[in-house]
C-alpha atoms as one frame of an Amber mdcrd trajectory, in Angstrom:
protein
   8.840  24.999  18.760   8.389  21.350  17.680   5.109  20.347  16.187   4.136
  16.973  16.370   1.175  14.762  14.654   1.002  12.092  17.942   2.684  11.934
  21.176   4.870   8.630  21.754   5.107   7.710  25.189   5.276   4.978  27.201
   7.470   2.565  29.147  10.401   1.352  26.423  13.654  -0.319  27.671  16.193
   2.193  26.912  19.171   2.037  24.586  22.325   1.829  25.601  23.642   5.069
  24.294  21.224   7.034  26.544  22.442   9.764  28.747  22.054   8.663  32.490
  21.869  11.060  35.168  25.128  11.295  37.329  24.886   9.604  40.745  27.235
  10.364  43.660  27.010   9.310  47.810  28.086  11.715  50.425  27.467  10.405
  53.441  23.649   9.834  53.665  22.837  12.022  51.045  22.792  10.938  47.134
  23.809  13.420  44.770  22.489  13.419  41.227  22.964  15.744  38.466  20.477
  15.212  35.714  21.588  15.398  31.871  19.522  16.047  29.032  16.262  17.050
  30.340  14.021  19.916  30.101  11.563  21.509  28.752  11.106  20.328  25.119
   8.046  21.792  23.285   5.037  24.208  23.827   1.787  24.663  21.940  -1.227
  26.919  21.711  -3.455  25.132  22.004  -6.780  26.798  19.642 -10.055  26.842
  20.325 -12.937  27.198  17.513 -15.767  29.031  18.933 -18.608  31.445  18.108
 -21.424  30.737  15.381 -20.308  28.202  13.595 -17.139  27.792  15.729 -15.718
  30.348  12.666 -13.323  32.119  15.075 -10.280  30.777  16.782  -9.215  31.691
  20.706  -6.793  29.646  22.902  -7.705  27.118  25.428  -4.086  27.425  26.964
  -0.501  26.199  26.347   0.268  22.660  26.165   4.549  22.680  27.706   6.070
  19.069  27.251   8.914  18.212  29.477  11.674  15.965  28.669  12.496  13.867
  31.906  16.118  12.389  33.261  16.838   9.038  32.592  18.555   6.858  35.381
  20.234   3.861  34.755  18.567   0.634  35.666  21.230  -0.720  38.487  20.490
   2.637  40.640  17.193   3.281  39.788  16.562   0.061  41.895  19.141   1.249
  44.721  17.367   4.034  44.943  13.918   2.654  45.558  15.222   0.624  47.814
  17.670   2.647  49.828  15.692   6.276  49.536  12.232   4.912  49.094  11.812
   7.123  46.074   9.469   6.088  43.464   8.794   8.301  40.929   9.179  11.985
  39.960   7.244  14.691  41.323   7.152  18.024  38.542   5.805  21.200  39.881
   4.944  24.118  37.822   5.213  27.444  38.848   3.954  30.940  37.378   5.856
  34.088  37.894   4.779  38.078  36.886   5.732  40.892  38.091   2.833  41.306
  41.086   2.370  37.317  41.915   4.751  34.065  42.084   2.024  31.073  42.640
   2.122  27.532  41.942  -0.082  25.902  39.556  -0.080  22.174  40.303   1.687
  19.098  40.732   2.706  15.904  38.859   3.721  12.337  39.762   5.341  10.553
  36.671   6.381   6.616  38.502   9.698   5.001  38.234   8.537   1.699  36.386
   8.884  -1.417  38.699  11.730  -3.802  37.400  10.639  -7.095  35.380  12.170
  -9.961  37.137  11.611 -12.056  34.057  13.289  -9.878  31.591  15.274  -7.704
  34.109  14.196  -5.645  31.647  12.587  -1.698  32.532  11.311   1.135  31.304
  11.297   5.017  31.832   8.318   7.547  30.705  10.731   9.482  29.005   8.088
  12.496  28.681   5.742  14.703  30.899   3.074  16.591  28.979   0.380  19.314
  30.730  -1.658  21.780  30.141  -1.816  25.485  31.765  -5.205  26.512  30.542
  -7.417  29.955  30.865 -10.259  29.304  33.319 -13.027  29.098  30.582 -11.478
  26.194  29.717  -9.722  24.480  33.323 -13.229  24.730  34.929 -14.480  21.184
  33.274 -14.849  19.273  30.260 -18.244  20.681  29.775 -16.671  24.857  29.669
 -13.918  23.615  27.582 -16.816  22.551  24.732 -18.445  25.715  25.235 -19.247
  27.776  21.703 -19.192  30.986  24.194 -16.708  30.843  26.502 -17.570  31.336
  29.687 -16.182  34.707  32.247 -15.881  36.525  28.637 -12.758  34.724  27.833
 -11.896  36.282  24.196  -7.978  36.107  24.497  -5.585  34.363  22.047  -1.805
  33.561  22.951  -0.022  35.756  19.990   3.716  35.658  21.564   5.488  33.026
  23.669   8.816  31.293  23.570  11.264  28.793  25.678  14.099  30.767  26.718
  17.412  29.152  28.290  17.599  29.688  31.932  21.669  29.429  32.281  21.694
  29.826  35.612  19.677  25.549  36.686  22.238  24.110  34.230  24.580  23.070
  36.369  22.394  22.738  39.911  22.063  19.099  41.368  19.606  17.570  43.109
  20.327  16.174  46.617  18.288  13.260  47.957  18.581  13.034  52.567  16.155
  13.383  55.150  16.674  16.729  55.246  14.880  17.848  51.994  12.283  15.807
  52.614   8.556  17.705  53.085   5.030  16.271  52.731   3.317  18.136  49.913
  -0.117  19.322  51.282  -1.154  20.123  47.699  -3.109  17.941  44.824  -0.649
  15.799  42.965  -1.964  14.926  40.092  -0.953  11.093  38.617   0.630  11.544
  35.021  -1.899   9.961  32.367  -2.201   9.293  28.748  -5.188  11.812  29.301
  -4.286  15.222  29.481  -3.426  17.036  33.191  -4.963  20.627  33.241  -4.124
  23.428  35.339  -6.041  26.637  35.801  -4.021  29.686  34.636  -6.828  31.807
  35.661  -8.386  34.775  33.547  -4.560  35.726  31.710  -1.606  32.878  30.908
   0.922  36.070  30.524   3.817  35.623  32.682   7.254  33.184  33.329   6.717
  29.592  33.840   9.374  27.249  35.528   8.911  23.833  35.522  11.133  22.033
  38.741  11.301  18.395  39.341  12.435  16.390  42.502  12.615  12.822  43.714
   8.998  11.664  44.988   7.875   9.266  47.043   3.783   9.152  46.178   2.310
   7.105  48.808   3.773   8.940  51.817   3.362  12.026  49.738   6.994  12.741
  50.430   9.146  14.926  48.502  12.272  13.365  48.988  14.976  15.542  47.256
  15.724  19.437  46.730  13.306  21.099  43.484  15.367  21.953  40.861  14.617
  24.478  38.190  14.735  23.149  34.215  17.110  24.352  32.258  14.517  26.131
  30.449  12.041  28.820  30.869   8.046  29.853  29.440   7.831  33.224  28.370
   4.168  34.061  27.469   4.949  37.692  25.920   1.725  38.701  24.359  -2.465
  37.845  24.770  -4.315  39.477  22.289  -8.140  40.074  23.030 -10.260  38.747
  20.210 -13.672  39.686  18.602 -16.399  36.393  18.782 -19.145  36.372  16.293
 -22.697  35.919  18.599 -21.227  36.346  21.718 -20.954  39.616  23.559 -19.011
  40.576  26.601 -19.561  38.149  29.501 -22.451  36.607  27.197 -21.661  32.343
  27.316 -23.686  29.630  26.120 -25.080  27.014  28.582 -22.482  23.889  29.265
 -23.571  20.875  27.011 -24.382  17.611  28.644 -21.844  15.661  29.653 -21.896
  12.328  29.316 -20.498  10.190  32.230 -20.322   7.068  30.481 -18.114   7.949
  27.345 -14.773   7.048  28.390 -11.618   9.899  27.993  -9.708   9.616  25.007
  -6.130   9.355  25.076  -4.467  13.096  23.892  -3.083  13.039  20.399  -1.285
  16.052  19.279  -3.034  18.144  16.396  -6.351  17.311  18.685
């Protein structure tokens, strides 16, 4: 696990020793085979609560994911030719009695700078898969009693390789393409939560695919990260002034007071 003291994203012109996905045409369809992307960091993300806010619980996991860069010259092509415009990353929860998915994201190509010819590529995707004491709203998440009785802390969890995406490609043609009737959510410098319910143990599989975000289009195959989630272990937690199921009333929240952008260590 990598820690990290602020999160550096953003649109930067990439170097030219960056690793560009591999682009091939067959016909109508575009073949691409990403390189060196994945997931690339998790976090527990702690929560002080109780009297004083003296004991520590989790909010959820924060899972960072390390996008495919494309080079310039076909990034273009491909906006124009596939009418694909950004990325679309689902993420996916899987246990032994349920396989459900927990949201989407849309992370946009940049547009090309016709001054500078000059682009850039969000190189990173952060989220959050958070217990439902703390998805519900800003207002549960600042709670000193969490609310539904939420007492658990995330004691075990790990990325483990998934061998078996490394060498799948991702094929853009009419035929993949499906409207996603689900909420995509627009990647921010503000953090993107998703409800992970009462328990965050299980398998999580991020999957990305070529997006087009104003049709709602998905416009290529989903394919897998190299990488996998493992939540192994919740342990359940004693709270000092707040019983079973006992939660203190939401604070006012105050409309005005714009969001903050997410720093690490927050």
């Amino acid at each position: 696990m990598k820690l990290y003291t602020l999160l550096l994203l953003g649109l930067m012109v990439l170097p030219s020793c960056t690793k560009y996905a591999e682009l091939a045409i067959e016909g109508d369809r575009v073949i691409v085979k990403p390189v060196d992307w994945g997931i690339d960091s998790i976090r527990n993300v702690e929560w002080s609560v109780g009297t004083r806010f003296r004991d520590t619980i989790s909010k959820g996991i924060l899972i960072v994911v390390k996008l495919p860069k494309i080079d310039e010259e076909k990034l273009s092509a491909l906006a124009q030719k596939k009418n694909v415009d950004g990325w679309i990353i689902k993420v996916i929860r899987r246990n032994p009695n349920a396989h459900e998915t927990l949201g989407y994201l849309y992370v946009p190509f940049p547009k090309l700078d016709q001054r500078s010819g000059a682009s850039g590529q969000i190189e990173q995707a952060f989220f959050q898969v958070n217990y439902q004491a703390a998805a519900v709203s800003e207002r549960f998440s600042r709670l000193s009693c969490p609310a539904f009785g939420h007492r658990k802390y995330l004691k075990n969890m790990q990325i483990e390789d998934d061998y078996r995406n490394s060498s799948k490609l991702l094929s853009i043609s009419v035929s993949e393409e499906e409207v996603i009737m689900g909420k995509v959510e627009p990647f921010s410098f503000s953090m993107r939560i998703f409800s992970g319910g009462l328990s965050l143990a299980g398998i999580y599989e991020v999957q990305l695919a070529f997006y087009n975000f104003q049709s709602r289009t998905r416009k290529s195959n989903f394919l897998s990260a190299p990488e996998l989630v493992n939540v192994i272990l919740e342990e359940e937690r004693l709270v000092e002034g707040c019983g079973v199921g006992n939660s203190s009333d939401p604070p006012p929240l105050d409309e005005t007071k714009p969001s903050k952008p997410f720093k690490f260590g927050n």
